[in-house]
C-alpha positions in Angstrom: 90.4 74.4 75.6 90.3 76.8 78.7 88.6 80.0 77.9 89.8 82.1 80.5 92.3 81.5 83.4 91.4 83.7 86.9 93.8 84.1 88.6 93.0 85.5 92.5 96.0 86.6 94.7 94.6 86.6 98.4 96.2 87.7 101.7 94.4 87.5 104.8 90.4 88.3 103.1 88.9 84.9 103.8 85.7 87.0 104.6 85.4 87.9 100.6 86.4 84.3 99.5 82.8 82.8 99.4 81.3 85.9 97.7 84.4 85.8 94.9 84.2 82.4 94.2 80.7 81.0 94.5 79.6 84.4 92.4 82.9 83.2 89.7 81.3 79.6 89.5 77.7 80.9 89.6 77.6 83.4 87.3 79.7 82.4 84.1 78.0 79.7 81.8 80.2 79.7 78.6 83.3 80.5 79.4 85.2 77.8 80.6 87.3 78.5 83.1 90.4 77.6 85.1 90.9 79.2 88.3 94.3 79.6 90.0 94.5 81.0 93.6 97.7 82.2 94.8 98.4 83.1 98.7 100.7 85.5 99.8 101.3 83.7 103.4 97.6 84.3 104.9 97.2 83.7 108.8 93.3 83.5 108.3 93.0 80.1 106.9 92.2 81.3 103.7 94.2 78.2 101.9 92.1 75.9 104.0 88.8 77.4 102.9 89.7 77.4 99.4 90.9 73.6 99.9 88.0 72.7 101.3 85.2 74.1 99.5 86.3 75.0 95.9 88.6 71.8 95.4 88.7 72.2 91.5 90.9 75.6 92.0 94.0 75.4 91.9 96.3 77.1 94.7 99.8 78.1 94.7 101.3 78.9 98.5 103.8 81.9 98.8 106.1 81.5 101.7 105.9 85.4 102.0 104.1 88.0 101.4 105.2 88.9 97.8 102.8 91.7 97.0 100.3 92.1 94.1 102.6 91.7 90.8 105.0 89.0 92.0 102.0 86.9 93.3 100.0 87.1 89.7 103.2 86.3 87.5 103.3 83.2 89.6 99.7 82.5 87.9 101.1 83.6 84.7 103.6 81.0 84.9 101.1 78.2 84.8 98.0 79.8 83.4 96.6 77.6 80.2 93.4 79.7 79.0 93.5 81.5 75.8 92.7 84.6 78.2 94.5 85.9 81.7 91.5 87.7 84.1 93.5 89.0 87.6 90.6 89.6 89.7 90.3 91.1 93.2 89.4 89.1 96.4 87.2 91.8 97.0 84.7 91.5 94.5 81.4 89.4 93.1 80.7 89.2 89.8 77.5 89.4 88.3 75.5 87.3 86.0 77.2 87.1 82.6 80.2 89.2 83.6 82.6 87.1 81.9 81.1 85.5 79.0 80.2 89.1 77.8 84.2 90.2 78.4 84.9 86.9 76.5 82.8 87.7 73.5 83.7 90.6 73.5 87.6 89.8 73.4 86.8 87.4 70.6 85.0 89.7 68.6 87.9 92.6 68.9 91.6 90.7 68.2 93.1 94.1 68.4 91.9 94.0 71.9 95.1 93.3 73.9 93.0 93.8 77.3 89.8 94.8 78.6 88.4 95.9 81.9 84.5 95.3 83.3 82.9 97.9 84.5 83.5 98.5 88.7 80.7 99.3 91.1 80.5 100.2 94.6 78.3 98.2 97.1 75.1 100.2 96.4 75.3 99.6 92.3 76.5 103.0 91.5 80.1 102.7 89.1 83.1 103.1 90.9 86.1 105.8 88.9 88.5 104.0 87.1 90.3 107.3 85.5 92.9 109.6 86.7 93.3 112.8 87.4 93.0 113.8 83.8 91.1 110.8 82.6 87.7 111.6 80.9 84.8 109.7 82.9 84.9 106.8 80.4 83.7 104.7 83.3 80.3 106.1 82.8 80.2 105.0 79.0 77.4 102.8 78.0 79.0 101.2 75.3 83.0 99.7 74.5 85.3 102.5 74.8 89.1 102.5 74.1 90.8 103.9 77.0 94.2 104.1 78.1 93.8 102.0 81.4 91.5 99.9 83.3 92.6 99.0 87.5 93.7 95.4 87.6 91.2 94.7 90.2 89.5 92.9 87.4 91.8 93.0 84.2 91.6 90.1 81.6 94.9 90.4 79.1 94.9 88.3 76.2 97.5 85.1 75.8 99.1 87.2 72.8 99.7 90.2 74.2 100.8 89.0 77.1 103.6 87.3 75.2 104.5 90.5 73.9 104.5 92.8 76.5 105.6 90.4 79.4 103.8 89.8 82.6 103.7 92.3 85.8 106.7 94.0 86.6 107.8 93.3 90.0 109.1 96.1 90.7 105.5 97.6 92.1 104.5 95.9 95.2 100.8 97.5 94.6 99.4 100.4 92.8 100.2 101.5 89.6 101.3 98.1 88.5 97.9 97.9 86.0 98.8 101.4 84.6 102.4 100.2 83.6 101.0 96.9 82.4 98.5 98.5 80.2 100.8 101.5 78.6 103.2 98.3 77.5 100.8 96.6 76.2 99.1 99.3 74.0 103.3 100.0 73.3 103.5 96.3 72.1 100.8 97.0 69.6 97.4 96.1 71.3 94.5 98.5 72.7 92.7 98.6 75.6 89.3 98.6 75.9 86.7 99.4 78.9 83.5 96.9 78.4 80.4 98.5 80.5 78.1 95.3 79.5 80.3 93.2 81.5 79.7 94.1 85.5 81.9 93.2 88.6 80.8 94.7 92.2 84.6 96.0 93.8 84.5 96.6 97.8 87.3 98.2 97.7 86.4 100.3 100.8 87.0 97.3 102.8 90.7 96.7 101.9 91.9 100.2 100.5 89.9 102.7 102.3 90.7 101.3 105.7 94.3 102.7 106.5 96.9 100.0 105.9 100.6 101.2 106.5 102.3 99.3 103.7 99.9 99.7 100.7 99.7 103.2 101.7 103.7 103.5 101.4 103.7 101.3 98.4 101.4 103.5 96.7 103.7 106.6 96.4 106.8 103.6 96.0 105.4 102.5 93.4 104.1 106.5 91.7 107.9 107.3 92.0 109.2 104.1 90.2 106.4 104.3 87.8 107.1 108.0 86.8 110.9 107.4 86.5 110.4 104.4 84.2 108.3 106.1 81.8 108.7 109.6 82.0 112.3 110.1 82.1 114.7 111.5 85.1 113.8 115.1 84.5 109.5 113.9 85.5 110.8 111.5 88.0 113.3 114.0 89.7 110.4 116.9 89.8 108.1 114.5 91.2 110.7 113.2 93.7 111.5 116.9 94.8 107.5 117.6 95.2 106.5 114.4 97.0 109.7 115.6 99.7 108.1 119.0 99.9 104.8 117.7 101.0 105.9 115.0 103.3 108.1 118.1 105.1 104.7 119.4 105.4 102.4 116.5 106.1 105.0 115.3 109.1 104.9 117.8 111.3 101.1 118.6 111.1 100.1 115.2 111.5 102.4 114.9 114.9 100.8 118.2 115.9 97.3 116.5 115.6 98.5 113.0 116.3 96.0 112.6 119.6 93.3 113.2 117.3 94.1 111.4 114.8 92.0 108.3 113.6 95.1 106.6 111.6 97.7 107.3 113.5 99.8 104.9 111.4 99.9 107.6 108.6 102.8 110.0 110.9 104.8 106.7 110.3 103.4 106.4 107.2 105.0 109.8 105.7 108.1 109.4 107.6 109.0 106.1 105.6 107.6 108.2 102.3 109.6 110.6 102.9 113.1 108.7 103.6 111.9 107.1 100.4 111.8 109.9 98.4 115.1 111.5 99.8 117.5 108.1 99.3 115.4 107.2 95.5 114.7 103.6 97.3 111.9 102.8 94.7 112.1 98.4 94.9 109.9 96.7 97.9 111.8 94.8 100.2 109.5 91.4 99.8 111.3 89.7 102.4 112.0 86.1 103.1 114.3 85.6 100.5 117.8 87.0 98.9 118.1 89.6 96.4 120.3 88.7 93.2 120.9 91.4 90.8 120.8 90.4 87.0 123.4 92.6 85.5 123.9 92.4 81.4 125.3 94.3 78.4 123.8 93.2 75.1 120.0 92.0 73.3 121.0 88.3 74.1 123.0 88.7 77.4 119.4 90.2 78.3 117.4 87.5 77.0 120.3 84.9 79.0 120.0 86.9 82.4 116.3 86.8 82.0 116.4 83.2 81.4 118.4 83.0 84.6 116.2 85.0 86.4 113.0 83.3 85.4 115.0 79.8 86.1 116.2 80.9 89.6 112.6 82.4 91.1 111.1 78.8 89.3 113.6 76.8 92.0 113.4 79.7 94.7 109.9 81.3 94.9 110.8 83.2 97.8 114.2 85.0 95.7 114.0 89.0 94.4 115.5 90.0 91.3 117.0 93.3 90.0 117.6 93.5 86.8 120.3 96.4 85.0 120.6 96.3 81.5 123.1 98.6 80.5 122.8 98.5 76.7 119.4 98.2 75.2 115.9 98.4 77.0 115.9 95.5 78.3 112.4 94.2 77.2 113.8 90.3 78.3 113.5 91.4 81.3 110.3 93.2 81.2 108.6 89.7 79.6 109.5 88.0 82.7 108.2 90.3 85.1 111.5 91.2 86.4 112.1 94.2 87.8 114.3 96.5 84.8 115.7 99.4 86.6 117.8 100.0 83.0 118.2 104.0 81.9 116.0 102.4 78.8 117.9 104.8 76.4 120.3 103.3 73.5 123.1 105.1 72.5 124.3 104.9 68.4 126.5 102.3 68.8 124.4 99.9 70.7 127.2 98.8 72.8 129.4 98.4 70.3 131.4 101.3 70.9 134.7 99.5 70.7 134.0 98.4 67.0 135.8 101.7 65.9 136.3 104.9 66.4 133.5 106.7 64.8 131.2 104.5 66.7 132.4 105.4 70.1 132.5 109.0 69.1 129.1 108.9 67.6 128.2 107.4 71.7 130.2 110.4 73.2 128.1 112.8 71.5 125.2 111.1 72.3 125.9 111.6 76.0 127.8 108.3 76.8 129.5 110.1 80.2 125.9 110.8 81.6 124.7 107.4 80.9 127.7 105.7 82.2 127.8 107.8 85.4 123.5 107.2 85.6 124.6 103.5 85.4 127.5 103.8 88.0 125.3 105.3 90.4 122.5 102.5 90.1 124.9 99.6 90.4 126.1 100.8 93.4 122.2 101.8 94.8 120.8 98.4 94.0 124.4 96.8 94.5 124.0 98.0 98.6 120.9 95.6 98.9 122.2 92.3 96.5 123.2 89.1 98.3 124.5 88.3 94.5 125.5 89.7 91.4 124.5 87.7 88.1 126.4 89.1 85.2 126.2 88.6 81.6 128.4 90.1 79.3 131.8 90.9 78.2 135.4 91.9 80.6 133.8 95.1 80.8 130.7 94.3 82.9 133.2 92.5 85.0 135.3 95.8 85.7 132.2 97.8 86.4 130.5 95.3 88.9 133.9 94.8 90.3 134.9 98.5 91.1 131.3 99.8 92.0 129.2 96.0 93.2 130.3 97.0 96.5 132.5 93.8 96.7 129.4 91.4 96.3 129.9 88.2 94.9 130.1 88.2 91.6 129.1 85.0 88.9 129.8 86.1 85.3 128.1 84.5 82.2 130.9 85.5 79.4 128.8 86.0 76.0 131.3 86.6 72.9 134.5 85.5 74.4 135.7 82.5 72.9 139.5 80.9 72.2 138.1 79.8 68.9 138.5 83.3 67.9 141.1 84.5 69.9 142.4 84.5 73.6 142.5 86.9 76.2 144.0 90.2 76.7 145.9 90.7 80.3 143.7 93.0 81.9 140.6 90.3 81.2 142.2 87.5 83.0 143.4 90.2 85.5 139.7 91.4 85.9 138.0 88.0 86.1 140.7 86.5 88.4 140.2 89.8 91.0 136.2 90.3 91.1 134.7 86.6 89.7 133.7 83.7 92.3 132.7 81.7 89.0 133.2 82.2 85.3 130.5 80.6 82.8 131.7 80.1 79.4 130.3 79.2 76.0 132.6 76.4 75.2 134.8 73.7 76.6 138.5 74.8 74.6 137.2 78.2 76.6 137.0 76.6 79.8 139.6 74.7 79.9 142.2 77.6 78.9 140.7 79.5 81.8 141.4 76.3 84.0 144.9 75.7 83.2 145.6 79.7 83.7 144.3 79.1 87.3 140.7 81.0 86.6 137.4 79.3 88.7 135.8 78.9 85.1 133.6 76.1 83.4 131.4 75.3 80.6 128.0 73.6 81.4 126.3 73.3 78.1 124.9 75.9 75.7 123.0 78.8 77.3 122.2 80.7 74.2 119.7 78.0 72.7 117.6 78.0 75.9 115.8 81.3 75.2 114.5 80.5 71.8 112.1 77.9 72.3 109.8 76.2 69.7 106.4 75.8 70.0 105.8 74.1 66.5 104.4 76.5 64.7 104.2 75.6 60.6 103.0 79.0 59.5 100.3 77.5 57.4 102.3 76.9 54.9 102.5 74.1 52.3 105.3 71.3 53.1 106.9 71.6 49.1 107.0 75.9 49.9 110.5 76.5 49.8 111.0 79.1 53.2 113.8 81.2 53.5 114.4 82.7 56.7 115.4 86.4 57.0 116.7 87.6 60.5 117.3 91.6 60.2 118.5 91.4 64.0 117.1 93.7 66.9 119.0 96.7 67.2 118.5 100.4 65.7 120.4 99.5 62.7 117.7 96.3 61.8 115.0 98.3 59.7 118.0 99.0 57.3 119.4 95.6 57.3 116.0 94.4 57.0 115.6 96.3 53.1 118.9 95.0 52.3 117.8 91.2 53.1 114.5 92.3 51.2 116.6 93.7 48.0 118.6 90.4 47.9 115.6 87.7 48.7 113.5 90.0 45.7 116.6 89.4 43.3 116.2 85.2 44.2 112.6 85.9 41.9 111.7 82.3 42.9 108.0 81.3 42.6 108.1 78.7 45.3 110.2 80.9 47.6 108.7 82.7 50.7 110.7 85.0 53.0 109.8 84.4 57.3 110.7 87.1 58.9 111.8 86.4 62.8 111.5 89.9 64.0 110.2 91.8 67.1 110.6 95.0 65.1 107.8 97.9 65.4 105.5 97.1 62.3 104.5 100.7 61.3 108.1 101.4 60.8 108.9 98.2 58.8 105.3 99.3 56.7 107.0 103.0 56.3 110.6 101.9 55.6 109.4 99.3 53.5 107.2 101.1 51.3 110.0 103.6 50.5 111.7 100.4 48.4 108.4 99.7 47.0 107.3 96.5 49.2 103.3 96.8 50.1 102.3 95.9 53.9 99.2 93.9 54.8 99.0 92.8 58.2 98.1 89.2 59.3 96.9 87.7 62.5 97.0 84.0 61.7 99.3 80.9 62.4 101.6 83.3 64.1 102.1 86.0 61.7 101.6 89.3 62.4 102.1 90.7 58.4 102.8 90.8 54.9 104.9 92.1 52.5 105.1 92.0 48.3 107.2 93.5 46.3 106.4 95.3 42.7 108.3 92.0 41.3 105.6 89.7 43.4 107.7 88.4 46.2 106.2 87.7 49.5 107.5 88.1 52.5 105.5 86.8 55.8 106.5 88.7 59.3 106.4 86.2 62.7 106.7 88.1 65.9 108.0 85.9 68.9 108.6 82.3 67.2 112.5 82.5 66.0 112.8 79.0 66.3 110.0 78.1 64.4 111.2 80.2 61.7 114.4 78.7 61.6 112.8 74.8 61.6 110.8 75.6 58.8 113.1 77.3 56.8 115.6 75.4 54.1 118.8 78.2 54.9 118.6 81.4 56.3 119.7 85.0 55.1 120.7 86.4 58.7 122.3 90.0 59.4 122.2 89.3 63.5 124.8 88.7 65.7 123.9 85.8 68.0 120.8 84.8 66.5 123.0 83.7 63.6 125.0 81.1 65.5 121.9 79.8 66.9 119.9 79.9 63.7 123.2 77.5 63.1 123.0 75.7 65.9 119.1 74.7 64.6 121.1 72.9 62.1 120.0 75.8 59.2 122.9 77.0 57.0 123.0 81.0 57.3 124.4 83.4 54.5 125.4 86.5 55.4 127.1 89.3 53.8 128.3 93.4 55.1 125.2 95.2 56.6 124.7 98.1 58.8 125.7 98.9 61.6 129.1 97.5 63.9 127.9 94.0 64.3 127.5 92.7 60.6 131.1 93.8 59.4 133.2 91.2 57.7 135.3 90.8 60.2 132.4 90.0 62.7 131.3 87.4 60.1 134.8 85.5 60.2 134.4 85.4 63.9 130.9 83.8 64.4 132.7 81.4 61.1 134.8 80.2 63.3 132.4 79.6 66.6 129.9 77.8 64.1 132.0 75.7 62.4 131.8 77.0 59.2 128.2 76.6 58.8 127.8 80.3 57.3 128.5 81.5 53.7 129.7 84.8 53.8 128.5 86.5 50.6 130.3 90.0 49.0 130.2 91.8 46.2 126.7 92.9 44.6 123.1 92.1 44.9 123.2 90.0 41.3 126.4 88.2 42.4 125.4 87.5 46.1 121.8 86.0 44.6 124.1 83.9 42.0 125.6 82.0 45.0 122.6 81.7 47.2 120.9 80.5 44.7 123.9 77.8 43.5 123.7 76.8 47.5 119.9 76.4 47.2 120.4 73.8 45.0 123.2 72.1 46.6 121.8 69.4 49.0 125.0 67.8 50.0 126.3 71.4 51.0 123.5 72.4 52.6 123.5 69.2 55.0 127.1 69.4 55.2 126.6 72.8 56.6 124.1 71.9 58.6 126.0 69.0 60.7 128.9 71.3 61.0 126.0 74.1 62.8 124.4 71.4 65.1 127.7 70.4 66.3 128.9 74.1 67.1 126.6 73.7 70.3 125.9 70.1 71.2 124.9 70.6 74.3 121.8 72.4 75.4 120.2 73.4 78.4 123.0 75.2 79.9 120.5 77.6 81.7 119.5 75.4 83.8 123.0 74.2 85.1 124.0 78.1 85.7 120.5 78.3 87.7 121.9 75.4 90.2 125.1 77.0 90.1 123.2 80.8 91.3 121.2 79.1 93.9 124.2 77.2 95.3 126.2 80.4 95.5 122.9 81.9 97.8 
């Protein structure tokens, strides 16, 4: 098994190539490594050297130069060790660097990522902190810090799952700061490890002026600022950085003859147009721009799918990504760049489920948001070759009116004829604004068809995101496992104590609940042990924790392996929208029953009922009498296969991501 995976992204520093990878080789002894060099389009014959002389590494080729971030996701694509190191062209590691960081990592599994410590060329240690950082780059022993640079960053396999890969929308700079604040929000820390040292000449590449990194820098501060500090930060910090550059301009012309840069007066002038027009994503170049537009916690995970799919079969293509409902984390774990308001309202987007829910969104500012998310579609709509979206009719209308007439492909989530057909104003929407209409199903399609729509069905999308990796959860064959999806939204911790007060009532010995969940664990610990359930947490065979109630029932938590929960489990208690059809679609019968929130209604239920096939029992009345009838279809194997067929055949045909990839790069 690979130990840890390098990954070096290299444009134009051949001269630092035999210093960064004969010191790699020379200076690790138990780490095993794998080493994967990625080229962002060098003229220098760096590719050649690398080919030549270090023919074990393996190299990926950009066609452009695609900055810092995109060029490492391409490494965390392929990577295979149990640990990701992104490390600098300009640096040499010394003796033992990485088999200290190694042990290290191994000895600390809350450690999400670690950083060496930096020197400069004469030994003494280079800052790492802020402006406000404490000098924890002097410490002489392990320190948890907020950040370490990414000139020599090593993340953990894990955590990386968690928090997602770089985000592309930084070209360079601040990319490691953002990496590191998701992953210590994903759960992990991040420690600084003096032991381990790495010499950083980052005079040679930084200090001496270049144009672009110099503009990226402040790009990248302004994106960085209004992604996690809200527009009230970003808009100060946008006013400030035009205030200075008013300054800076018209000294630096003033001095220009004297000047020793004189690339900076162009420099500020691009900062400053920057800052006035809020153009925070790098123009990469070389490819087209397609802009991921979606409306719900599975038309994210589908759009990122897409995403991920399209950049796989065109390296050279840049994604946008605008969630307008949730956060959009999908997009965040693919590295693609979320320019979402990453604010939820009540409802989460299900305003039209009622009346109180869409009030409950007005108070909550719903006019703002939806005038935020006007104004962005139509910013990032101005640069798009191609607008992806996934959603409902009501993504369509917004993408038509404001997408500045681009071409729009729409992926249609909930809409089936199986339920029921279209309203006017849809077909008159999709026939108006859509070049091609993706549906779930082929009655769907074909309806579409004969009313003279571009629409077809090619194959299930929704199963492609949930991907099983074979994980048994260490436990016994004969265990009975019931599966218990709460579902992702606000309203999830609460359905999650009402799946816990019906799996207690089941009282079996040989029943364990698996939890498929990415909720936050301290609030499942607090909300649980309110209704008297005890947390432990775990960090084996992919669980993350624990629960038991006062009556002795256990509960396991898995983070990240739905479909492994859903294999190993005989039915499966679900209070999820989509995740229930494809909990179905896994061939697992799902019971359900009224939960919280506008998307676990009855009426809801009867819906998904009809899309699955009938492979969900839909349980009412009290805890006692909804256990009664679990626990009567527990013990009914022909019912429980029966129920199962009917779920696998709801979506026979997987792998539709794929198809709608093809059908996105033929539109380009």
């Amino acid at each position: 098994m690979i130990d840890i995976s390098v990954i070096i992204v290299n444009y134009n520093n051949q001269r630092f190539l035999e210093g960064c990878l004969g010191s790699l080789f020379a200076a690790t002894r138990r780490a095993r490594l794998e080493v994967i060099f990625v080229d962002n389009h060098s003229g220098d014959g760096s590719v050649e050297f690398v080919r030549r002389h270090y023919p074990q590494v393996k190299i990926i080729e950009n066609r452009a130069n695609l900055g810092f971030c995109r060029a490492n996701n391409r490494g965390l694509k392929i990577y295979r060790g149990r640990y990701a190191l992104l490390l600098n062209t300009d640096t040499i590691v010394k003796d033992g660097a990485l088999d200290k960081m190694l042990e290290f990592m191994d000895a600390h599994p809350e450690a999400g990522a670690a950083g060496p410590k930096l020197l400069n060329a004469d030994g003494t240690p280079q800052r790492q902190g802020g402006l406000f950082n404490r000098r924890f780059w002097l410490a002489r022993e392990p320190v948890k810090v907020d950040y370490v640079i990414g000139a020599a960053l090593m993340v953990r396999r894990d955590a990386i799952e968690r928090a997602g890969g770089l985000d592309d929308n930084f070209f360079f700079s601040n990319d490691d700061l953002d990496w590191c604040r998701r992953i210590r929000k994903a759960g992990w820390r991040v420690y600084f490890v003096p032991q381990a040292e790495i010499v950083h000449f980052g005079g040679f590449t930084i200090n001496r002026f270049k144009q672009r990194i110099f503009v990226e820098g402040f790009r990248g501060g302004l994106y960085f600022s209004r992604k996690h500090y809200g527009p009230l930060i970003y808009q100060v910090y946008r006013c400030l950085l035009i205030f200075i550059m008013l300054l800076a301009i018209p000294v630096t012309a003033l001095l220009y003859p004297w000047l020793t840069n004189k690339g900076k007066l162009g420099a500020f002038r691009q900062i400053l147009m920057i800052a006035l027009r809020g153009e925070l994503i790098p123009k990469y170049g070389g490819g087209k721009t397609v802009l991921l537009v979606s409306n719900g916690h599975a038309e994210d995970l589908a759009g990122a799918a897409i995403g991920a799919g399209l950049r796989e079969l065109l390296p050279d293509v840049e994604l946008r990504a605008l969630p307008l409902v949730g956060l959009g984390q999908a997009y965040d774990k693919q590295g693609i760049g979320n320019l979402g308001l990453r604010r939820t309202l009540p409802s989460g987007g299900f305003a039209k489920e009622g009346l109180g829910h869409f009030l409950r969104d007005l108070l909550a500012g719903l006019p703002g948001q939806f005038a935020r998310q006007v104004s962005r579609l139509k910013a990032e709509a101005k640069n798009a070759d191609l607008i992806v979206a996934a959603g409902d009719a009501y993504l369509v209308a917004l993408c038509g009116l404001f997408g500045r007439r681009k071409p729009l492909i729409f992926v249609d989530g909930p809409k089936s004829v199986k339920i029921e057909g279209y309203y006017p104003l849809e077909l008159w929407l999709m026939k108006k604004f859509c070049r091609q209409i993706v549906v779930q199903d082929r009655e769907t399609a074909d309806h579409l068809k004969g009313l003279g729509l571009p629409a077809q069905y090619l194959g299930s999308w929704v199963m492609d995101y949930v991907p099983a990796t074979g994980e048994d959860f260490g436990l016994p064959r004969e265990q009975t496992v019931i599966g218990l999806l709460p579902g992702s939204r606000a309203e999830a911790y609460d359905n999650l104590l009402l799946i816990l007060e019906l799996f207690d009532e089941l009282r079996g010995e040989k029943l364990t609940g698996l939890v498929a969940s990415t909720l936050d664990r301290e609030k499942v610990r607090q909300k649980c042990a309110a209704r008297g359930w005890e947390f432990a947490p775990l960090a084996e065979h992919g669980l993350t924790g624990k629960l038991t109630s006062r009556r002795g029932s256990k509960v396991l938590l898995a983070e990240g392996k739905f479909a492994d929960v859903c294999l190993r489990a005989k039915l499966v208690i679900g209070l999820a929208g989509i995740a229930n059809e494809q909990a179905a679609a896994f061939g697992r019968p799902v019971v359900c029953f009224p939960g919280r929130g506008p998307q676990t209604t009855l009426r809801r239920w009867h819906e998904i009922r009809k899309i699955t096939g009938g492979s969900m029992l839909v349980l009412t009345g009290s805890t006692e009498k909804k256990a009664a009838e679990l626990l009567a279809l527990l013990n009914d194997r022909e019912r429980l296969a029966e129920m199962g067929r009917l779920g696998r055949a709801s979506k026979p045909e997987w792998g539709g991501t794929k198809n709608i990839v093809r059908l996105v790069a033929d539109a380009l």
